[in-house]
DOTORDO-723266 format. One line per field, with one value per residue (C-alpha): residue number from 1; y, z, x. Coordinates in nm, 2 decimals. Layout:
lolo = [NUM,...] $
py = [Y,...] $
pz = [Z,...] $
px = [X,...] $
//
This chain:
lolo = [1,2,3,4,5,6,7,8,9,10,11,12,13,14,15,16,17,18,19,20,21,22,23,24,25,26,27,28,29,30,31,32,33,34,35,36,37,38,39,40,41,42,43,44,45,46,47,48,49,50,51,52,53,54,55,56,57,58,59,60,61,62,63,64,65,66,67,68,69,70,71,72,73,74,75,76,77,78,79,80,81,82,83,84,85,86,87,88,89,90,91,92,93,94,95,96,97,98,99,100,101,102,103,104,105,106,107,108,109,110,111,112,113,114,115,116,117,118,119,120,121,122,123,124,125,126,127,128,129,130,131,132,133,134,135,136,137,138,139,140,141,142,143,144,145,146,147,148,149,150,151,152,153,154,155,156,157,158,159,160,161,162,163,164,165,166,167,168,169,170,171,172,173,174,175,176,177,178,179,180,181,182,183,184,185,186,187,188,189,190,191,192,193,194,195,196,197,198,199,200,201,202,203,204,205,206,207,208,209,210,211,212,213,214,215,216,217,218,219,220,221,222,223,224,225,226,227,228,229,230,231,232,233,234,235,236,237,238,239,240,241,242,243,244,245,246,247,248,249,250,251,252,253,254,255,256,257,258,259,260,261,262,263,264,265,266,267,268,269,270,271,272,273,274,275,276,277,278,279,280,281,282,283,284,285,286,287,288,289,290,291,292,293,294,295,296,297,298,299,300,301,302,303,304,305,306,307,308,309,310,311,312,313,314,315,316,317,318,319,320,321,322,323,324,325,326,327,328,329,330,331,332,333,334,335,336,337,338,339,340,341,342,343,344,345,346,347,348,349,350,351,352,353,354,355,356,357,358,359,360,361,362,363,364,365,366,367,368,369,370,371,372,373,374,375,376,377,378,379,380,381,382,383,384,385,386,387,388,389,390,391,392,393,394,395,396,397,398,399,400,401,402,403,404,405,406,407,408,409,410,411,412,413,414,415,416,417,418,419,420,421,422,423,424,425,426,427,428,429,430,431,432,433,434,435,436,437,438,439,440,441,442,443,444,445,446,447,448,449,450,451,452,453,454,455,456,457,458,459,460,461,462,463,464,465,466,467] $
py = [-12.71,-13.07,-13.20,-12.95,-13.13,-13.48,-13.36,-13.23,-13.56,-13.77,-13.54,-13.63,-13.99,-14.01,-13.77,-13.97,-14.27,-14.10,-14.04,-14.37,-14.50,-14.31,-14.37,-14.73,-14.70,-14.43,-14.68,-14.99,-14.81,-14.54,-14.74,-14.90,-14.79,-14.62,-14.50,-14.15,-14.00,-14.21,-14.10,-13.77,-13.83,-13.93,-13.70,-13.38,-13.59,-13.64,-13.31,-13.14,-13.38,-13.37,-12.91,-13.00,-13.24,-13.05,-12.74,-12.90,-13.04,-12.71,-12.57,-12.85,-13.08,-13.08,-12.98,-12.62,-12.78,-13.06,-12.79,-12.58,-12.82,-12.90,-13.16,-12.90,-12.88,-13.18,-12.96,-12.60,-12.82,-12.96,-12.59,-12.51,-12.77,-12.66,-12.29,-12.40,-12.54,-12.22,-12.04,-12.22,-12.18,-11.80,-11.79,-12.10,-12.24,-12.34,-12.50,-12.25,-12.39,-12.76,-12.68,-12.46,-12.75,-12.98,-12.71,-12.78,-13.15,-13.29,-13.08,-13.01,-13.36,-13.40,-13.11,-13.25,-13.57,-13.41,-13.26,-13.56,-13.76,-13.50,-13.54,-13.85,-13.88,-13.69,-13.96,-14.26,-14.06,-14.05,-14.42,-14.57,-14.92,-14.78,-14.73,-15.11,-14.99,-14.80,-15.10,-15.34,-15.05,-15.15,-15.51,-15.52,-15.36,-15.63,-15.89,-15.76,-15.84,-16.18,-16.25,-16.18,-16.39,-16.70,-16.76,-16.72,-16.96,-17.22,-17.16,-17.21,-17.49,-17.26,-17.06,-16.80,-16.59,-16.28,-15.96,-15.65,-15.46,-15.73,-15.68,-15.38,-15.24,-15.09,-15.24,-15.39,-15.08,-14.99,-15.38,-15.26,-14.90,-15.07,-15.38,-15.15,-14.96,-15.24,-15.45,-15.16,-15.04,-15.36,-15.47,-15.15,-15.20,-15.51,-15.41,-15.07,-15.33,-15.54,-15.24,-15.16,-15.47,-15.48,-15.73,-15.99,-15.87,-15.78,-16.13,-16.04,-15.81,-16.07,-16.28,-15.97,-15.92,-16.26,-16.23,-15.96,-16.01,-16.34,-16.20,-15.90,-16.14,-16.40,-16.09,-15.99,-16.31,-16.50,-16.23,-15.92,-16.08,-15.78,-15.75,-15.39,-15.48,-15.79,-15.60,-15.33,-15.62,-15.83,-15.48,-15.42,-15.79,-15.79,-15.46,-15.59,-15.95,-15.75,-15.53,-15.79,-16.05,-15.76,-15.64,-15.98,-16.01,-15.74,-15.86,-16.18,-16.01,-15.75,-15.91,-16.25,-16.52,-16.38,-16.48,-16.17,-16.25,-16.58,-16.40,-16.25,-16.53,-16.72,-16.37,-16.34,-16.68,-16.72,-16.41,-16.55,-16.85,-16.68,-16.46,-16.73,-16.98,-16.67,-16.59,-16.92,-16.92,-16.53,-16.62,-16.96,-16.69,-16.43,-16.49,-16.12,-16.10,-16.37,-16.08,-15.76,-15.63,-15.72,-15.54,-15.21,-15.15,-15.17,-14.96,-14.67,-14.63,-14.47,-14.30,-14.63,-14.81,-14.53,-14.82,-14.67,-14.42,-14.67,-15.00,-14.95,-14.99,-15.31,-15.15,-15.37,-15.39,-15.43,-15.73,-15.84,-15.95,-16.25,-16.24,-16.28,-16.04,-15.77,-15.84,-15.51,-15.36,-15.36,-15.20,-14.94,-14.82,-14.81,-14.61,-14.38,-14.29,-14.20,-13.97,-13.84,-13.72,-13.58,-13.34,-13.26,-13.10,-12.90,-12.79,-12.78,-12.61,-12.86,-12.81,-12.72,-13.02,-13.40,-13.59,-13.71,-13.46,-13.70,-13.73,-13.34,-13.26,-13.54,-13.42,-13.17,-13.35,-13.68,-13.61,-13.91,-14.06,-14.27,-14.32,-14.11,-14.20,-14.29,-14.53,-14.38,-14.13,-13.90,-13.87,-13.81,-13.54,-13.35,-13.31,-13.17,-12.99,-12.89,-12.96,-12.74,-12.99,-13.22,-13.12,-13.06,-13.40,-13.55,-13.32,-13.41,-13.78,-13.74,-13.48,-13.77,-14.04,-13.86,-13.71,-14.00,-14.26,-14.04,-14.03,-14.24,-14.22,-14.51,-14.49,-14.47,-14.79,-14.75,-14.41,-14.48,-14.76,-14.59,-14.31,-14.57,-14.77,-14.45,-14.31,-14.64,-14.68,-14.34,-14.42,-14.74,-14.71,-14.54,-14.29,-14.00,-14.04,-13.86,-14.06,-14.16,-13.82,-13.81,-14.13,-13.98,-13.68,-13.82,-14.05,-13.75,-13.51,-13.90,-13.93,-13.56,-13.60,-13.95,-13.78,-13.54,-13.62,-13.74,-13.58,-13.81,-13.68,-13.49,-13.28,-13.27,-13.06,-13.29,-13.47,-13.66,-13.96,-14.25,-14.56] $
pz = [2.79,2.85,2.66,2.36,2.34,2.35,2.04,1.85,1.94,1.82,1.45,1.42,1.46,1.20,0.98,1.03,0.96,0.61,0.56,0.59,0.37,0.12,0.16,0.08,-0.22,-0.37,-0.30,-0.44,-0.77,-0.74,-0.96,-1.20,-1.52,-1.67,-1.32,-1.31,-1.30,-1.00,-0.83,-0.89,-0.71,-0.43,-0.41,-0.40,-0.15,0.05,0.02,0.17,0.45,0.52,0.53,0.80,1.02,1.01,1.12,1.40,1.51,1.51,1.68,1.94,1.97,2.01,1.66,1.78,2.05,1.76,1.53,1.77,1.76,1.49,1.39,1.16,0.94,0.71,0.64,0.59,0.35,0.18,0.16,0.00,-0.27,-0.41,-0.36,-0.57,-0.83,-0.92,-0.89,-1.14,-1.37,-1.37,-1.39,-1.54,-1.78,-2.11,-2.16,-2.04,-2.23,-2.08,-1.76,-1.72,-1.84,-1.64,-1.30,-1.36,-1.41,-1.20,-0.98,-0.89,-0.78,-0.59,-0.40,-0.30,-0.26,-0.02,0.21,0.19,0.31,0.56,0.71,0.72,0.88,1.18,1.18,1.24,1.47,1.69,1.64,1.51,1.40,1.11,0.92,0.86,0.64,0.41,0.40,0.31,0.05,-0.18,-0.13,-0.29,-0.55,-0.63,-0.55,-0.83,-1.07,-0.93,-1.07,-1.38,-1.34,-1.21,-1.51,-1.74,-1.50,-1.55,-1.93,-1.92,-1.72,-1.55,-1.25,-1.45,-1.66,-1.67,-1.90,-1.87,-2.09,-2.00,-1.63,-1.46,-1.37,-1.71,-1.72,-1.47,-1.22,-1.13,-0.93,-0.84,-0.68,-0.46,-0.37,-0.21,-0.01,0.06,0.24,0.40,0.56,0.70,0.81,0.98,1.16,1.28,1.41,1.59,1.74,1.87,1.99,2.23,2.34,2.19,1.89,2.16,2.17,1.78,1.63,1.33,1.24,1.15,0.93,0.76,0.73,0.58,0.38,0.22,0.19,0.01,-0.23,-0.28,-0.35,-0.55,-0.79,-0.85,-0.93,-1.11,-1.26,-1.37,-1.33,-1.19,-1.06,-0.93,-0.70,-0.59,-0.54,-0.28,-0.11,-0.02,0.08,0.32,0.49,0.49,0.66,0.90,0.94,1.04,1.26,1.39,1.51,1.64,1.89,1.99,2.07,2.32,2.46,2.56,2.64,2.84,3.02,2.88,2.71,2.77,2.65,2.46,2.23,2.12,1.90,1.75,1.69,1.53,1.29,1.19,1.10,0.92,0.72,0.64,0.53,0.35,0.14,0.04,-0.09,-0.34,-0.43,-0.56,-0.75,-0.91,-1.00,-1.16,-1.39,-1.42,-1.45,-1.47,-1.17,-1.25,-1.50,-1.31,-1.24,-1.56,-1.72,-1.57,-1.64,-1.98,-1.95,-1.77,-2.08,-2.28,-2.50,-2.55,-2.62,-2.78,-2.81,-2.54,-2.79,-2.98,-2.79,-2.62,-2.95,-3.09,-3.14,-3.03,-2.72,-2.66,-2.61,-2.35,-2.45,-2.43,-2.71,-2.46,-2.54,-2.21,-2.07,-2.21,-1.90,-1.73,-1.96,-2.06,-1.73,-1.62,-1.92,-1.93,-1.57,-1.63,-1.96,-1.70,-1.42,-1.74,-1.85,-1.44,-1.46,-1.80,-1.67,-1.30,-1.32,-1.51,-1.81,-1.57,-1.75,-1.65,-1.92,-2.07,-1.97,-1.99,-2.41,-2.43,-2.36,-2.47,-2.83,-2.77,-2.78,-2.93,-3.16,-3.28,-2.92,-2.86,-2.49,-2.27,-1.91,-1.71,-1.54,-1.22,-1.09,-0.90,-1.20,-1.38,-1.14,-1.13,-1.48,-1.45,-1.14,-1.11,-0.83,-0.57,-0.62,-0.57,-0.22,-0.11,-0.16,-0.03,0.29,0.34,0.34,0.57,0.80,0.88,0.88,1.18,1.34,1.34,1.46,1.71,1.85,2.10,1.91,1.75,1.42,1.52,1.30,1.02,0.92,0.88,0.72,0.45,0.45,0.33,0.12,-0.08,-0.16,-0.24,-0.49,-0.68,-0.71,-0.91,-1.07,-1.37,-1.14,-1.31,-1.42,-1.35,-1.09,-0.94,-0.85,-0.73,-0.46,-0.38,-0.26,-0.12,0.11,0.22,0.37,0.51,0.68,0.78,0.95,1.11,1.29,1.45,1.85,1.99,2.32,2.55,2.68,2.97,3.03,2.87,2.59,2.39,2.09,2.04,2.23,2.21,2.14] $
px = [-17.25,-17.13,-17.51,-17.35,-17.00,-17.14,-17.37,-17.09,-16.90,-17.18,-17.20,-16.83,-16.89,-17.13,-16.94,-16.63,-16.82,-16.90,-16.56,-16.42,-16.66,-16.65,-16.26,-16.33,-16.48,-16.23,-15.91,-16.09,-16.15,-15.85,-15.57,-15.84,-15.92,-16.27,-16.34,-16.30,-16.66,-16.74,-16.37,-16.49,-16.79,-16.63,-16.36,-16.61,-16.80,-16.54,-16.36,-16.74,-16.78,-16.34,-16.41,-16.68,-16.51,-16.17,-16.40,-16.58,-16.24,-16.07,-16.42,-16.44,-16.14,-15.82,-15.69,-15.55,-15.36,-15.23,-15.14,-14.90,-14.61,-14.33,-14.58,-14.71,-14.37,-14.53,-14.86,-14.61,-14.43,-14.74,-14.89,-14.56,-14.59,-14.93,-14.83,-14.54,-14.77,-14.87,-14.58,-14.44,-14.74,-14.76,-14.36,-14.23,-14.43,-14.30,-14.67,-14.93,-15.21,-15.17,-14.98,-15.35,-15.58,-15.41,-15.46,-15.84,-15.86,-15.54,-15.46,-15.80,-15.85,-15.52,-15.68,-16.02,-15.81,-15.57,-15.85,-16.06,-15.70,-15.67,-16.01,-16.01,-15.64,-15.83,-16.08,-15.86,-15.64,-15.96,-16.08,-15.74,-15.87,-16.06,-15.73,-15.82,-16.11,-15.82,-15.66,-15.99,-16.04,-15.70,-15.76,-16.14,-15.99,-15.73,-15.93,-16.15,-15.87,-15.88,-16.24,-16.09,-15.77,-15.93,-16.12,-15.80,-15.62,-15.90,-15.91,-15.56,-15.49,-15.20,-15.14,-14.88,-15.11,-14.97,-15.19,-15.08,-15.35,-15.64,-15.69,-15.86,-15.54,-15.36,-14.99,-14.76,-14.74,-15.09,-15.12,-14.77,-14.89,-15.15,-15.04,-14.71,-14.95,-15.16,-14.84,-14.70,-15.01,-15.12,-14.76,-14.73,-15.05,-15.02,-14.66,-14.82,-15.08,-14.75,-14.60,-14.86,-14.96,-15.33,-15.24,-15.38,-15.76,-15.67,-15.62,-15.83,-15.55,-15.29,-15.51,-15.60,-15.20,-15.16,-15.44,-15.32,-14.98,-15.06,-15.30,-15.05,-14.69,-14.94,-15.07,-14.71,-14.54,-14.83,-15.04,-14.82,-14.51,-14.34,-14.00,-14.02,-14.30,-14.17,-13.81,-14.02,-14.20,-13.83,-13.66,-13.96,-13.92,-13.58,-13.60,-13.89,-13.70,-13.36,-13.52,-13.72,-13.41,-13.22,-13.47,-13.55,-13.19,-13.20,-13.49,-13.34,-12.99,-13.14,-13.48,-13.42,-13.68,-14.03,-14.39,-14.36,-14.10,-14.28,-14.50,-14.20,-14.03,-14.31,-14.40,-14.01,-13.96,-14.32,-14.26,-13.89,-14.09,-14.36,-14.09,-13.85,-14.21,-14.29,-13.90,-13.83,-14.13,-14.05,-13.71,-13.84,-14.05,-13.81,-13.47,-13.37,-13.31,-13.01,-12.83,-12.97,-12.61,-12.43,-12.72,-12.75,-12.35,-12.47,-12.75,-12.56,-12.32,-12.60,-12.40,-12.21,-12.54,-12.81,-13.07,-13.25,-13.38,-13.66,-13.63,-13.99,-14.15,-13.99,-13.63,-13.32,-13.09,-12.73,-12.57,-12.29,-11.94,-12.08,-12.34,-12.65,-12.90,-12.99,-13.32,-13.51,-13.70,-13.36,-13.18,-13.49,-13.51,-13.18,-13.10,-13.44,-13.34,-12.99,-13.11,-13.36,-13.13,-12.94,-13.20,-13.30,-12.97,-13.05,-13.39,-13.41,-13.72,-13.89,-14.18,-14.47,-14.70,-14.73,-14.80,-14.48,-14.24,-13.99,-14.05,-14.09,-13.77,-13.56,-13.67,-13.45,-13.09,-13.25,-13.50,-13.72,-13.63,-13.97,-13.95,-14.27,-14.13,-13.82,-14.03,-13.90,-14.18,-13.92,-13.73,-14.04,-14.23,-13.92,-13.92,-14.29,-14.24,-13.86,-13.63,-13.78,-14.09,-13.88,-13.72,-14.08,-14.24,-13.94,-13.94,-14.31,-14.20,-13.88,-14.05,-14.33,-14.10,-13.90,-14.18,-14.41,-14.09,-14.03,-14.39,-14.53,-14.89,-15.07,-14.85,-14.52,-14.46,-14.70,-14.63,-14.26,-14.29,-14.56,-14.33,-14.05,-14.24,-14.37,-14.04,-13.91,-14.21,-14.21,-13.86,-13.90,-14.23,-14.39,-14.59,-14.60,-14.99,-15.24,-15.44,-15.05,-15.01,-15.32,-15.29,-14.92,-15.09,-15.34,-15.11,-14.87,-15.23,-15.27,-14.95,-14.95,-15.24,-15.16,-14.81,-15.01,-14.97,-15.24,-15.43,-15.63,-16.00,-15.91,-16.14,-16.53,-16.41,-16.24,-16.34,-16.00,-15.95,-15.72,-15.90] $
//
């Protein structure tokens, strides 16, 4: 009996081996363009080899004994979601034709993606250091923009070369998506690390960090030139900087100056450092930050100012009282979003279809408007899927958040964080695409799976064991 456990232990290893592999390739190719036969390689791949491993889990670890808990809300409210899908198809639809077409293309990879996260969430919770492989996933994929970006620098004679349709990644938001994911995950990993006092036989982990974190903030102030993504990346250091001097205040007040809080120290003031470096060099590039306020009162009045309506293909934008000229993106997506939460209210179910919702429904009370997106993928998503949608993905997001901060598992740290960071993204990004939906989904099975408590080998029976 014990000879049969070890086997089946030994199968999961490899098959979990698989699995992360096969995770690494899908995130470094996920976000860039012309690669969607080989994602659909890898996502039937994956989805095969994620049904086996959940199945020999559920045979011979500890999966049953994860699943009877309130950890399983996340995974009732994921189930939900899709069961909502088509609910909304056979009663909602105001576009059967595409809503349908879209059922076999999209949503039949955010399903294989979804088990494949799933499986693979089970993996790392077993051997947690391989969520480092997810991690070295997103960052070969934007160092591949880099081998297109240094030889444009060079040509140039200039470190600012910003080309939103040249690079692998299409537009601004797409370098955006994954360089989010890419700080958050690694932050939250090296924090987890902290937590449990392991960072120290982990050094590796903190170049990683600032390898990444470099290559992420460098990407977004000298190659896309992009405010949004910059914005997420301050809010998530401020956050971790805040956080960071208050707890090592209570550590000195309550057990005083310790060894320990060195480390701290040294992180929170070389992240302080790190951030303020790439701010002033952002805001030297783009001064919209400078008029971001005095902008967006303008861009709420859009009744006042109706520009909003053809300004994305070459139309004019208000101007202050002064005479200056808004800065366009601010105003656009200011204005797109409050036009968006507008038309939520007028169809609360939403269309049922994806692709450009947003334009759909706008011809409605504006016709000619030219505008396809809000740019905010919330906004957008709920005018594809409705507000029940809505409430579901944002449950999934606050259910982990909770459940995994109030764990004492290997995640406690990370999975908030991503939870944050995620909402926080779809909130200010165009990510109402196809393969957006597809990562968003593919990051709540993650997170679902990554809450799950965690149950050390006590007897020979288990397959789950904290490493």
């Amino acid at each position: 009996m014990r000879l049969a456990f070890n086997s089946a232990s030994v199968k999961q290893d490899y098959l979990g081996s698989g699995l992360i592999f096969l995770n690494v390739i899908l995130l470094s190719i996920w976000a860039i363009k012309d690669t969607i036969a080989l994602r659909n390689i890898v996502l039937v791949l994956g989805a095969i080899a994620s049904i086996i491993y959940i199945a020999n889990d559920w045979r011979f670890g500890n999966l049953k004994k994860q699943l009877r808990s309130v950890h399983t809300l996340p995974l009732i409210l994921a189930g939900l979601l899709f069961a909502w899908v088509f609910i909304h198809f056979f009663c909602f639809s105001q576009d059967p034709i595409s809503q349908l077409q879209e059922l076999k293309s999209t949503w039949l990879r955010v399903l294989l993606g979804s088990i494949l996260a799933w499986g693979t969430g089970l993996v790392i919770l077993r051997k947690r250091m391989c969520i480092n492989y997810l991690w070295l996933g997103i960052l070969l994929g934007i160092l591949a923009v880099y081998t297109q970006y240094i030889p444009k620098a060079l040509a140039k004679n200039a470190l600012f070369v910003p080309d939103y349709h040249g690079y692998l990644f299409e537009g601004k938001i797409n370098g955006v998506l994954v360089g989010t994911l890419l700080i958050a995950g690694l932050t939250g990993t090296a924090l987890d690390l902290y937590r449990q006092h392991q960072l120290s036989t982990h050094k590796w982990v903190m170049a990683f960090w600032l390898l990444g974190v470099v290559v992420v903030m460098y990407s977004y102030v000298f190659i896309y030139d992009t405010r949004n993504g910059f914005g997420l990346a301050a809010i998530l250091f401020a956050a971790i900087i805040l956080s960071g001097m208050l707890w090592v205040i209570k550590r000195i007040i309550t057990k005083g100056a310790t060894k320990e809080l060195a480390f701290m120290i040294m992180f929170i003031v070389g992240l302080a450092i790190l951030a303020s470096i790439f701010t002033y060099h952002q805001i030297q590039r783009n001064t919209g930050w400078l008029t971001l306020v005095e902008d967006a009162k303008i861009a709420v009045q859009v009744d006042k100012y109706p520009q909003w309506q053809r300004s994305n293909i070459g139309g004019e934008v208000p101007q202050t009282e002064s005479g200056r000229v808004v800065v366009g993106n601010t105003y656009e997506r200011v204005a797109w979003a409050v036009v968006g939460v507008r038309l939520i209210g007028q169809h609360p179910l939403g269309t049922g279809v994806l692709y450009t919702p947003f334009n759909k429904l706008l011809q409605i009370d504006y016709p000619g408007a030219t505008p396809y997106a809000t740019h905010s993928g919330w906004i957008d998503l709920t005018l594809s899927l409705g507000i029940p949608a809505l409430l579901l993905m944002w449950g999934i997001l606050a259910s982990v958040f909770y459940l995994g901060a109030k764990s004492d598992g290997s995640f406690a740290i990370t999975v908030p964080i991503m939870a944050g960071m995620i909402f926080l993204l779809y909130l200010v990004g165009e990510l109402n695409g196809k393969h957006a939906v597809e990562i968003l989904f593919y990051w709540f099975a993650i997170l679902t799976a990554l809450q799950l408590p965690q149950i050390s080998k006590t007897n020979h029976s288990s397959i789950h064991h904290t490493v």
